[in-house]
N, C-alpha and C positions, 0 to 999 in steps of 0.2 A: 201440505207436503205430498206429492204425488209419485208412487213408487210402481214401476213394470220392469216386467221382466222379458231380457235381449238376449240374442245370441250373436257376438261380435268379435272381431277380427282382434286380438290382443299384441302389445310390444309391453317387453318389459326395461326398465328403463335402469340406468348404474345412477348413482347418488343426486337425482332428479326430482325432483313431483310437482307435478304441476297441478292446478289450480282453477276449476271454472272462472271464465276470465278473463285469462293469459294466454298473449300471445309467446309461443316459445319454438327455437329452430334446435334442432339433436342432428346427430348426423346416426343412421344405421347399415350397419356392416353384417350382421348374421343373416344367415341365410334361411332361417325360418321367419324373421323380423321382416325380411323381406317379401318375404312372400305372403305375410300380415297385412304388408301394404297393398301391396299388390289386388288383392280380395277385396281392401277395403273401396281404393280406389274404384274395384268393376262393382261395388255394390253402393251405397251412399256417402259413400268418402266418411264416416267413421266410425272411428277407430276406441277401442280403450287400453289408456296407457297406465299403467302400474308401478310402481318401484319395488329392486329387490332390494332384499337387506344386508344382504353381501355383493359386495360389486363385485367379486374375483370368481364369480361365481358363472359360467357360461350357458348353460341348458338350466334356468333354476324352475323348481318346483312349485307347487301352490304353495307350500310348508315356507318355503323361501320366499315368496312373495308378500307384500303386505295384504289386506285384506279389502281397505279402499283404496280403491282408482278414479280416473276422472274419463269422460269420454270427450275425446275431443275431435273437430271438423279438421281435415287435412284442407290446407290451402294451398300448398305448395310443394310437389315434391320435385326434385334435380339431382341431376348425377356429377361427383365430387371425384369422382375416380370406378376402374373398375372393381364392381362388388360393394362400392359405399354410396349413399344418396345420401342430400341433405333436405329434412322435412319440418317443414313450416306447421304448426297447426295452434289453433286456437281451442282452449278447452271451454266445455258445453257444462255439462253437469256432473255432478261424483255420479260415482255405481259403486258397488258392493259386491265382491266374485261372490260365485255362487260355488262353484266349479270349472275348471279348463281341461281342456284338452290339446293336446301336445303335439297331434300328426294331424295332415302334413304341414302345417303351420300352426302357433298356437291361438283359441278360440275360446272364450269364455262365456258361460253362461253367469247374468247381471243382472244383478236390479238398481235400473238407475234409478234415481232420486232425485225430484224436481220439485226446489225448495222456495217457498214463497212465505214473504212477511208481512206479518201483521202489526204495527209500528205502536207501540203504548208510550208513555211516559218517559218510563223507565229505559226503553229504549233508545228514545230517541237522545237521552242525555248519555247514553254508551255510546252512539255512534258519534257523536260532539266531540266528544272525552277522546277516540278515538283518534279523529280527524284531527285533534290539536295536538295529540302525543309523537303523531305520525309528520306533525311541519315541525316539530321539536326537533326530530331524528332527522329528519332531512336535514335541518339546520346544522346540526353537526357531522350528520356525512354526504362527505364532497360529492359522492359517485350519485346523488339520485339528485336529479336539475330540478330547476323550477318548471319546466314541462311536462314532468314526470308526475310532479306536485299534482300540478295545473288537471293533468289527464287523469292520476288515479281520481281524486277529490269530485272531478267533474261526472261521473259515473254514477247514474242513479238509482240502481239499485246495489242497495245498500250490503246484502251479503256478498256480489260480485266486487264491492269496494272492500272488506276485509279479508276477500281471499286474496286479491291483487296487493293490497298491505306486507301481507305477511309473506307471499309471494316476492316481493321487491327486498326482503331484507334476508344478510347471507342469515342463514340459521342453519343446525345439523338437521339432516334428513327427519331424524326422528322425530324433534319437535314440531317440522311441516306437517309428517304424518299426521301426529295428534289433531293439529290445525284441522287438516283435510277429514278424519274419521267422525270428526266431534258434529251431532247429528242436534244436539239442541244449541237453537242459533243463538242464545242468551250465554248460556259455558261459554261457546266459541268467543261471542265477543270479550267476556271477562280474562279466556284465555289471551286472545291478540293486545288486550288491555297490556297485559302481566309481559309479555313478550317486548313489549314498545318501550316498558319503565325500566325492565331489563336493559333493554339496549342502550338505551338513552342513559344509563349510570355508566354501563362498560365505555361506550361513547366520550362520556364526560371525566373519567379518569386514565381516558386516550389520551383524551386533547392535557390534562395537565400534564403527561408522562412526558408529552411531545415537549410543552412551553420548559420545562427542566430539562429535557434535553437539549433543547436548542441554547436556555443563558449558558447551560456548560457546555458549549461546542460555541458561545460567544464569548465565553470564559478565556476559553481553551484557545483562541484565534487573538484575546489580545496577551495569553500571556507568551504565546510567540512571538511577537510583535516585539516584547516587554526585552527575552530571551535575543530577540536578534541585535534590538540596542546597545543590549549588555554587550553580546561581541564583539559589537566595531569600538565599547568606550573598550574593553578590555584587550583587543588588538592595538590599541594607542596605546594601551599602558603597558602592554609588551604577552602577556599573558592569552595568547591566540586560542580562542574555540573552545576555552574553559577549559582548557586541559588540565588549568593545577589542581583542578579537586580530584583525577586520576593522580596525578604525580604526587600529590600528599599521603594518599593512599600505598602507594608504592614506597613511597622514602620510610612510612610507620613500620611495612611490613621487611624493609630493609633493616630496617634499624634491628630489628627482634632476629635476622635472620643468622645461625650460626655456620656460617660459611666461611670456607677458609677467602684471604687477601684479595685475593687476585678474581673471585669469581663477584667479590660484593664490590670492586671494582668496577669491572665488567657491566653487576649491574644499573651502576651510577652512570656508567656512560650512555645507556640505553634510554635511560631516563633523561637524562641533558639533551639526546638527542631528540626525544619525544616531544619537548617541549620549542623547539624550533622548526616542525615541520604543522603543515595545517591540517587538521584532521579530516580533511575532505580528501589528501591523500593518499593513495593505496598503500605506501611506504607506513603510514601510522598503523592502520591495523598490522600488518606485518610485526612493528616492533613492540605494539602489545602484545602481542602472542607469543613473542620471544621472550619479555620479561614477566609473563603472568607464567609460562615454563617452566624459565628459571628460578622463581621464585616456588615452585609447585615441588621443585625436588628437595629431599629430606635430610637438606644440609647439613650434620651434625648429630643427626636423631639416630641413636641405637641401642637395641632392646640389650635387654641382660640374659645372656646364656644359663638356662638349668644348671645346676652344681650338684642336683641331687642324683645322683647315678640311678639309685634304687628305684628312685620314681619318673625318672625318662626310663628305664629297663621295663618296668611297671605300665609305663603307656602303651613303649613298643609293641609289647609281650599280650597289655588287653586289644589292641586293636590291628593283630596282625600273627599268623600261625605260621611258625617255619621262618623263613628267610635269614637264618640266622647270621650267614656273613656280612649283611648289609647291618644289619642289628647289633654286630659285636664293636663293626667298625667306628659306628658310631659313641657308643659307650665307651670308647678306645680315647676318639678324638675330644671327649667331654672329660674323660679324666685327664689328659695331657693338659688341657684348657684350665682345669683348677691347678695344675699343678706351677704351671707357666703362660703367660699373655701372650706370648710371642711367639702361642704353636700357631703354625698355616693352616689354612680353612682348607680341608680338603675338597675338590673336584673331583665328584664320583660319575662314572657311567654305568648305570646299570642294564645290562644286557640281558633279552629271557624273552620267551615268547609271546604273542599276546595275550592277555588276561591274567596273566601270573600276579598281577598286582606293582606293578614298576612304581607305576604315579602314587598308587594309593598310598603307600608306603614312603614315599617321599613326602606326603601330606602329614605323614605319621609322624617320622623324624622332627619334621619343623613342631609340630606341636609336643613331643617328647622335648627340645630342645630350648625353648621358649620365643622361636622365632617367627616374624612375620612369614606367609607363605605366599607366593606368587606362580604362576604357569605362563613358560611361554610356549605357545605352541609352534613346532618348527616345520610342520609339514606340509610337504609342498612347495614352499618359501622359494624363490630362484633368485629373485633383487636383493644386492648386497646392502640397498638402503634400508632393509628392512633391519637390520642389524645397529648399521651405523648411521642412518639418520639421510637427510637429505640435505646438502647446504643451501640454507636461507637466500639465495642468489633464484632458486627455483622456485616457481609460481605452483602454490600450496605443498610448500616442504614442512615437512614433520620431525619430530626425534624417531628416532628407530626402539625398536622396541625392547630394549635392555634401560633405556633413562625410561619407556613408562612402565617399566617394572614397577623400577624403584620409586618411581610418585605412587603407584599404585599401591606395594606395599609399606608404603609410609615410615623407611628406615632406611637406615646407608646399611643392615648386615641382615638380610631376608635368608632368608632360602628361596632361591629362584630352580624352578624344574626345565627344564631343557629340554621340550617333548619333541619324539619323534626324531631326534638328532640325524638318523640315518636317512631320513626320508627329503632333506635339503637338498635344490638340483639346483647347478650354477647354466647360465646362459650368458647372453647377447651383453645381461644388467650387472654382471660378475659373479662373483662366486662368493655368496651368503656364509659356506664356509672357513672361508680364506678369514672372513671378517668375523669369525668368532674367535683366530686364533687367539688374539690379543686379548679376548673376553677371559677366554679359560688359561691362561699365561699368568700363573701368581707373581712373577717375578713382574710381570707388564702391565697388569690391569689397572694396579695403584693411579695410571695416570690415562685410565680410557678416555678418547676424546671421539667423543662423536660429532658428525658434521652440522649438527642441527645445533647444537649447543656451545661449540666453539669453546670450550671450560674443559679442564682433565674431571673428571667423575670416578672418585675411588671407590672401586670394586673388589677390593684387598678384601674387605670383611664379608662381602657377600659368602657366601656357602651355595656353589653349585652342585645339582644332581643332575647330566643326562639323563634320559632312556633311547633305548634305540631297542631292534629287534633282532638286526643284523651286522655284525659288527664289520666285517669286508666291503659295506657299503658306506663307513667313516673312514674320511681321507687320511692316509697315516700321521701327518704333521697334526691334527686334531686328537686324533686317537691319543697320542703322545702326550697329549697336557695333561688326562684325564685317569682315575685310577680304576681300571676295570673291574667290576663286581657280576658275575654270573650269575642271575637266577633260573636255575633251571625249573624245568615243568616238574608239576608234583606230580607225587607217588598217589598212589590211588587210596592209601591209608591215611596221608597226608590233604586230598579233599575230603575225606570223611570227616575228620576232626575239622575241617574249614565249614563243610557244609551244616555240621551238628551243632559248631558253636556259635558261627558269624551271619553265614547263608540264611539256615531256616530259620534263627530267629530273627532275621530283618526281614523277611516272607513274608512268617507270619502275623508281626506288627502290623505291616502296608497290610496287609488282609483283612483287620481285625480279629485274628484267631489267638490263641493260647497253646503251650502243649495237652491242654485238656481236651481242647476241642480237635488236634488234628494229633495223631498217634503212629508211629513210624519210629523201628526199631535199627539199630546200626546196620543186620544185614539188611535190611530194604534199603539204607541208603548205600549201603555198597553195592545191592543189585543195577540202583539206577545209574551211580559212578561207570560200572563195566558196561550195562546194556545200552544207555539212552545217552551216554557224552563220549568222549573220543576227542580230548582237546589238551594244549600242556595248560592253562589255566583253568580258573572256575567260570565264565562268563554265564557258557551254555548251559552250564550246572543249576546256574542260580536261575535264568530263565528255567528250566523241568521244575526243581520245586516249586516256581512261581506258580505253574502250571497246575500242580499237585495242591496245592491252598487254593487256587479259584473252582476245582472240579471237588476239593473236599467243601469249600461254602457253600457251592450248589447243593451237593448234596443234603450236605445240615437243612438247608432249607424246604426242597424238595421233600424230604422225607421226614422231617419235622422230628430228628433226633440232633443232639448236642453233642458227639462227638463220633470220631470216622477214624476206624485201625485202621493202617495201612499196611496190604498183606502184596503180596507177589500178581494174583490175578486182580486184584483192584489199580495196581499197577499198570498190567495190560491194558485194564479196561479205561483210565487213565490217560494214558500216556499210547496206545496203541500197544501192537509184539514190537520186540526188544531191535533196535536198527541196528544194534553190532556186535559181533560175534568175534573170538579170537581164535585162530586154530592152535591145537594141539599139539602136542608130539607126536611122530610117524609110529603106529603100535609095532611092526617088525622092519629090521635095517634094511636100507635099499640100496641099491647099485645107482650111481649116477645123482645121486638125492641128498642135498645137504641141508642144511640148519643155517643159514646166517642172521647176523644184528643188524638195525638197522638204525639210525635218527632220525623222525620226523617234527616238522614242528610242532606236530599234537602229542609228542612222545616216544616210546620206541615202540620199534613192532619185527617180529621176526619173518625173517623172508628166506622160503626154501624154492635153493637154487638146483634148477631140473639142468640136466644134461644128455643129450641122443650121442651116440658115435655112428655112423654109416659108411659105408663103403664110397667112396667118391675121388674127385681131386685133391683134399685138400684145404675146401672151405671153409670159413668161421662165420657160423651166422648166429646174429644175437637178436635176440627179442624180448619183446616186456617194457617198452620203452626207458631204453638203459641212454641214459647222458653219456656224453661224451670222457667224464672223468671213468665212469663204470667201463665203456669198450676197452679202457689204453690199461685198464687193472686186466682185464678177458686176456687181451693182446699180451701182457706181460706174463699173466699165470702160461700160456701156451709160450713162449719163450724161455722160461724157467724150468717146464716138463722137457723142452725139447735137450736141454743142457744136461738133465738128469735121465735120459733114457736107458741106461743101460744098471743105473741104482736102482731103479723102480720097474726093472723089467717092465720096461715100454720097447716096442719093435721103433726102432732109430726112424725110419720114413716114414713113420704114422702120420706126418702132416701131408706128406705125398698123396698117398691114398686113402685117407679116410678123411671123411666132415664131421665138423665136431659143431652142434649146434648146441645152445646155452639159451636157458629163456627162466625167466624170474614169473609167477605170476601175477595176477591183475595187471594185465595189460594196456589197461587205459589208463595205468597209475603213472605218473614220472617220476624214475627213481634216479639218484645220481651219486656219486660220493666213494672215495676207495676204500673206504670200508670191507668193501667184501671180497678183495684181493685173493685173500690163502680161502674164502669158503668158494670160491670159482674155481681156485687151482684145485680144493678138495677133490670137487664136484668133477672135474676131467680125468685127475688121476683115478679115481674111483670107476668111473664108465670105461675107463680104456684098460683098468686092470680088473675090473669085473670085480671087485673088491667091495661088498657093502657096509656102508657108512652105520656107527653105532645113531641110534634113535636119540637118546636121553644127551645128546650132546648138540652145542651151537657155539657161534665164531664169529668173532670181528676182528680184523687187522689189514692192512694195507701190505702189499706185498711188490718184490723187487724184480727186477730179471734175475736178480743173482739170489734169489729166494729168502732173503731178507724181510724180516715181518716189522714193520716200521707202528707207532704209536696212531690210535683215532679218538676221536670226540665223544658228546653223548652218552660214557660208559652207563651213565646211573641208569636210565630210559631204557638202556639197550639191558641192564639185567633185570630190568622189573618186568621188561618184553619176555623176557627168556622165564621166568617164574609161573609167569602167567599161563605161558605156553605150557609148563611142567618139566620143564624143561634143567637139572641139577649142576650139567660140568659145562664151563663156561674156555673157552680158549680166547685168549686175551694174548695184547703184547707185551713183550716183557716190560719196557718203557713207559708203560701203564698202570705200573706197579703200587706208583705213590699219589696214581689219580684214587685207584680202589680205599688206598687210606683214608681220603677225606670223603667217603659215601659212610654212610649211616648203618651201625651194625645190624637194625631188624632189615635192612636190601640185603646183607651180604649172608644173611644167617638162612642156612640150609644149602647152599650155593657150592661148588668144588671148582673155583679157580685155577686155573693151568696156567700158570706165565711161561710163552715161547719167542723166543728171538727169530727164528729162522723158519722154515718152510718145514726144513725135513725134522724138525722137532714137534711141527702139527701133526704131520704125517703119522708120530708113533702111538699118538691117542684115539686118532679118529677109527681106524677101522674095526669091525666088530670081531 
């Protein structure tokens, strides 16, 4: 064995090796590879090619490279495209890197090895052994000819005949490796020995895998044959394309089915019909579809209604804080129900902002209740088919999605939720809620027929709950079926008990924490309630805690303690400073500066209305971006002063020569709603009589031309706004009266309610 040491032009090669020996063509594309060639070519044409051990790998290392390579003679190199060449070369002898170098092409310092044999006994019956293991495998694989045989076998030197061996058979890179490094030629051959017996088993449990395959795919070809017989004797005997073992199927599951006359009818005809058409047909699939349907709906099936008051009260009450008229209503329609069968299933809509809990709550009831529960979701919806179905006349018509309710929930008397109700748009396909009327119509549903099912489907026992967010956006004839339930946004003491009981402990579960590990006292959650959410529900709420459990298990970890109080600046640090702020009360009364209520749908909030008088024509200019319902309230408070001028000592042509501008702030906010009718008239009379407004006072009412203070919305929102603010005496309409009744006495306690009918009865409170 004769070893020297080279300095030679390298390529490194992706799931390759080659083999003194072997003739082999690569195609190369990089640009250092190239320029490998190129060197090699102006010097003795070769080259040493090496394999890396990650193919994905583009620039690899010596670290990355195996460690023997072969040197092989270029015979041929040609251009493939540009930037790629295809090279021909035959390999000469291994080498061994020594080290490489990397710029400006890669270059290796080698010690090739030039391997000669000495032939004993022993070996000559390895390379025998070899040669006969090696027409074994040929024998069994197709891809190496008797040429190939003929050419390796013919080769006389004996270790260029085991490289070219094992060279010719697929194997993983790695085990070539081994092949190529292994440096005593007696290993190597025991190794290609082990490689050959290897292959030649894997080979031989091919080929029986194949001959089993093939009798079952000979199997499988006469029992169609067998199959297609059977049809033509069973189309003579009338029983076309084997259909009765479907229609047996269907008659068993008819027979069991408790539907009323006319639909088990119905689906006897479907089946007659199935059996006289061929099932190469499109009309067959169709009419399976219709009775595998109709069969799927829950003919007969319905659950037992809870009796026990105490423990649907008990459910409500554990999985739901507040809500109480959706809560009473129900306990209302469960004791009617024990009392007598033939109470109606009420239709509720419950209306409330989002996050309030609408759906969740209705998930509640059905499980208070003992009933199946189903969601349909309504938003977006514009095709009345979605409703009522599509009729089977139409190429892939469906039921509408009231019949897969009820397959869904698996009873004729679910609880079905009605989501999104307000958010249906009708077009071009009709109108989705035209075709609910009938849905939520207790006097009509008994007999809903939708277009896909052709059957009345009794909907009498169903129990519907909408939700919607906006109730001006249900069309009045809907509205009308349904029984309206308000949930308004909570009170900020109201998420406290939500976030302390419900919130942070399903937080902290998904967290893995405890309240051992994570420590936060009522005021910190009311800090974050006022500072960090701003919503009439809890969504956002539960997202900040979320936030507070994954910055307290960092912490646990990082600092390698087991539990984390949460105080006010761990808060900040947290959660960032506080994103919302509420303003105060005005410390001394102003001239032209009022206090109004307001309703948003995160809640109430108060809005103090500024007012300029100046010398001018006449003008009215508004600002703050006030909606159109706000200008025609501006418009009427200045129409009402004008009537009253000489009451209020106002100079009578004050709209001649002076401008009265009115501007709400935050400017970039859109505010709308007449709400703020008499605090706009305040706010004029006030700057035109130079009269300052008391501080500790705020106002909501709608007002007339004829100074009339007319009834508004929101009150709860709007005096939790006003508390907030510090705000104690409240000016309200009088027709308001018996909304204050049903608000909660910790809202109303501390509070000084003024009920006023009219203008000039605001008039006698406000000034200081």
């Amino acid at each position: 064995m004769n070893k020297q040491i080279k300095h030679i032009p390298m390529l490194a090669l992706r799931g390759i090796t080659v083999f003194p020996g072997m003739m082999m063509h690569f195609d190369v594309g990089r640009p250092k590879s190239l320029r490998a060639i190129e060197e090699a070519m102006a010097q003795d044409e070769m080259l040493l090619v090496v394999t890396q051990k990650d193919i994905d790998v583009d620039e690899p290392t010596q670290e990355e490279l195996y460690e023997m390579g072969t040197i092989v003679h270029i015979k041929q190199v040609s251009n493939v495209k540009d930037s790629h060449v295809k090279v021909l070369v035959k390999g000469e002898m291994r080498a061994k890197i020594l080290s490489i170098e990397d710029e400006p092409f890669m270059c290796a310092e080698v010690e090739s090895i030039q391997e000669e044999l000495s032939i004993d006994e022993e070996q000559e019956a390895m390379i025998r052994t070899i040669g006969e293991l090696f027409e074994k495998y040929a024998a069994l694989n197709p891809r190496v000819t008797e040429e190939m045989i003929h050419g390796i076998l013919s080769i006389k030197n004996m270790i260029e005949v085991i490289d070219v061996i094992i060279a010719s058979i697929t194997l993983e890179v790695e085990k070539k490796q081994e092949i190529l490094g292994c440096m005593d030629i007696k290993q190597r051959m025991y190794l290609a020995m082990t490689i050959l017996n290897t292959e030649i088993e894997i080979l031989t449990l091919q080929k029986g895998i194949y001959a089993k395959v093939k009798r079952s795919i000979d199997k499988s070809q006469k029992e169609y044959f067998l199959r297609e017989q059977i049809k033509v004797l069973q189309e003579e005997l009338g029983d076309k394309d084997g259909v009765m073992e479907d229609v047996a199927l269907y008659e068993k599951k008819l027979s069991i089915l408790e539907a009323p006359i006319e639909i088990k009818n119905k689906i006897q005809r479907e089946i007659k019909k199935l059996t006289k058409i061929s099932s190469s047909s499109p009309e067959s699939g169709t009419i399976r579809t219709y009775i595998d349907t109709l069969l799927d709906v829950p003919w007969g099936v319905k659950t037992s209604d809870n009796s026990d008051l105490k423990e649907a009260n008990r459910i409500l009450e554990k999985e739901h804080y507040a809500l109480t008229k959706i809560k009473e209503r129900v306990i209302e329609y469960l004791a009617i129900k024990k009392i007598s069968n033939d109470v109606e299933t009420p239709i509720l809509c419950l209306v409330g902002p989002p996050g309030v809990g609408k759906t969740s709550i209705a998930q509640s009831i059905a499980h208070a209740i003992g009933r199946n529960y189903v969601r349909i979701s309504l938003g977006g919806i514009r095709d009345e088919s979605e409703i009522r179905g599509h009729r089977r006349t139409y190429v892939g018509a469906i039921p509408g999605r009231v019949v897969y309710a009820m397959t869904q929930a698996k009873s004729m008397n679910p609880l079905i939720v009605l989501d999104e109700i307000d958010k249906m748009m009708g077009d071009f396909r009709g109108d989705p809620a035209a075709a609910l009327l009938e849905v939520l119509d207790g006097n009509q549903n008994s007999n809903f027929r939708d277009n896909y099912l052709e059957v009345p489907l009794d909907l009498s026992s169903s129990m519907f709950i909408a939700t919607a967010n906006n109730l001006s956006a249900i069309p009045k004839p809907l509205l009308d079926r349904m029984e309206i339930i308000e949930i308004s946004s909570y009170t900020e003491v109201e998420k406290r008990h939500i976030s302390k009981k419900y919130l942070l402990a399903k937080q902290l579960k998904k967290h893995g924490l405890t309240t051992k590990n994570l420590k936060i006292s009522d005021s910190q959650l009311q800090y974050i309630i006022g500072h960090y959410t701003k919503e009439a529900g809890v969504r956002n709420l539960e997202r900040v805690l979320a936030k507070v459990c994954r910055r307290t298990a960092r912490e646990m970890i990082e600092q390698g303690v087991e539990s984390v109080r949460i105080t006010e600046p761990k808060l900040n640090e947290y959660l960032g400073m506080p994103r919302y702020s509420y303003e105060k009360k005005n410390e001394e009364p102003e001239i032209g500066v009022v206090r109004g209520l307001a309703w948003t749908s995160v809640g109430g909030e108060t809005l103090s209305i500024e007012v300029n008088i100046m010398k001018g024509k006449g003008q009215l200019d508004l600002t703050g971006q006030m909606g159109d319902v706000m200008k025609e309230s501006a418009k009427a408070a200045v129409s009402y002063i004008r009537s009253k001028t000489s009451s209020l000592g106002i100079k009578e042509d004050f709209y001649k020569n002076t401008d009265i501008h009115i501007h709400i702030p935050e400017g970039a906010v859109p505010k709308d709603g007449p709400s703020a009718g008499i605090t706009m008239a305040t706010a004029i009379i006030s700057a035109l009589t130079e009269k300052a407004v008391k501080t500790d006072i705020a106002m909501t009412g709608e007002i007339t031309i004829r100074g009339r203070v007319l009834p508004i919305g929101g009150l709860k929102e709007k005096l939790l706004a006003a508390k907030r603010a510090g705000i104690n005496t409240i000016i309200v309409p009088k027709q308001n009266q018996k909304t204050i009744s049903e608000i909660e006495k910790s809202i109303l306690e501390g509070l000084n309610i003024t009920y006023v009918a009219t203008m000039d009865e605001v008039l006698q409170y406000v000034f200081a």
